[in-house]
C-alpha positions as CSV (number, residue, x, y, z in Angstrom):
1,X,0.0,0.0,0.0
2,X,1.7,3.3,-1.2
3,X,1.5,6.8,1.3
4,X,0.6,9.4,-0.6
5,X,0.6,13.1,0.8
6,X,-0.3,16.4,-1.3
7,X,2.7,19.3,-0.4
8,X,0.6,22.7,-0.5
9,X,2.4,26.2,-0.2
10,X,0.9,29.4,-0.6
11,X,-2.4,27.9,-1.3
12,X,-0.8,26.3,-4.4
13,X,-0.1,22.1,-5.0
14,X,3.1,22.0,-4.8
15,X,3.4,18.3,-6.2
16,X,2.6,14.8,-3.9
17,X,5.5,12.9,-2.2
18,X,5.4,9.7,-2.1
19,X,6.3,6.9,0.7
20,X,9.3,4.6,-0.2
21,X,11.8,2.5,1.7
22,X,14.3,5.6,2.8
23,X,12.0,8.4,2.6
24,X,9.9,10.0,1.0
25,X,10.0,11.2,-3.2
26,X,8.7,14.2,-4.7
27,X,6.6,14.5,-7.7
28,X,5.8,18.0,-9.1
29,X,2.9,19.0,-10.1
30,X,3.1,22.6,-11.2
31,X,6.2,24.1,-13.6
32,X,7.3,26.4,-10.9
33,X,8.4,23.1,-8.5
34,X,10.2,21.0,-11.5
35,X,13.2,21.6,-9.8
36,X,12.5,19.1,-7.0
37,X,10.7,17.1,-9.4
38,X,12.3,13.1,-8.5
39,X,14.0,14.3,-5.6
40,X,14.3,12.4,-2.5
41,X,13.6,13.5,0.8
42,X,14.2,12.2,4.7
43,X,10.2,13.3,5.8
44,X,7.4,15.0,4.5
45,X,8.3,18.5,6.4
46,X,11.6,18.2,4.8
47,X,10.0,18.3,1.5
48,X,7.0,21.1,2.2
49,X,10.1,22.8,3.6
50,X,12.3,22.8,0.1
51,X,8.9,23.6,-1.9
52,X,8.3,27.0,0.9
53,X,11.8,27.8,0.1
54,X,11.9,27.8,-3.7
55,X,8.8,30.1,-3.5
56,X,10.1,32.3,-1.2
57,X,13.5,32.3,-3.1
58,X,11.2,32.9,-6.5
59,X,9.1,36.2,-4.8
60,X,12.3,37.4,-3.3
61,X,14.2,37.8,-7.0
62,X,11.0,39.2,-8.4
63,X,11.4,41.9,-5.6
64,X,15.2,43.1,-5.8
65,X,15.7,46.0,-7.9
66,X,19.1,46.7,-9.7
């Protein structure tokens, strides 16, 4: 039986991770998260973490002015 869990941030789906042997793998489901597309992580915080973090590192460089 597989664990599924939907990763939301900002009121958007991140992408599902998905249970395996050592972890837990991430599956994208919007462009803006490819990144972490495949990637594996040690718990399902760790993973909402990385998906808060590439948003906040996207908003951030839309913000900085030259």
């Amino acid at each position: 039986m597989s664990q599924a869990y939907v990763i939301e941030v900002s009121n958007r789906t991140a992408g599902i991770i998905v249970r395996e042997e050592r972890g837990f793998r991430f599956f994208s489901s919007e462009r803006v998260f490819d990144s972490l597309d495949g990637h594996h992580f040690g718990s399902a915080r760790a993973a909402e973490r990385a998906a808060s973090a590439l948003v906040q590192r996207r908003c951030g460089a839309g913000n900085q002015t030259a």
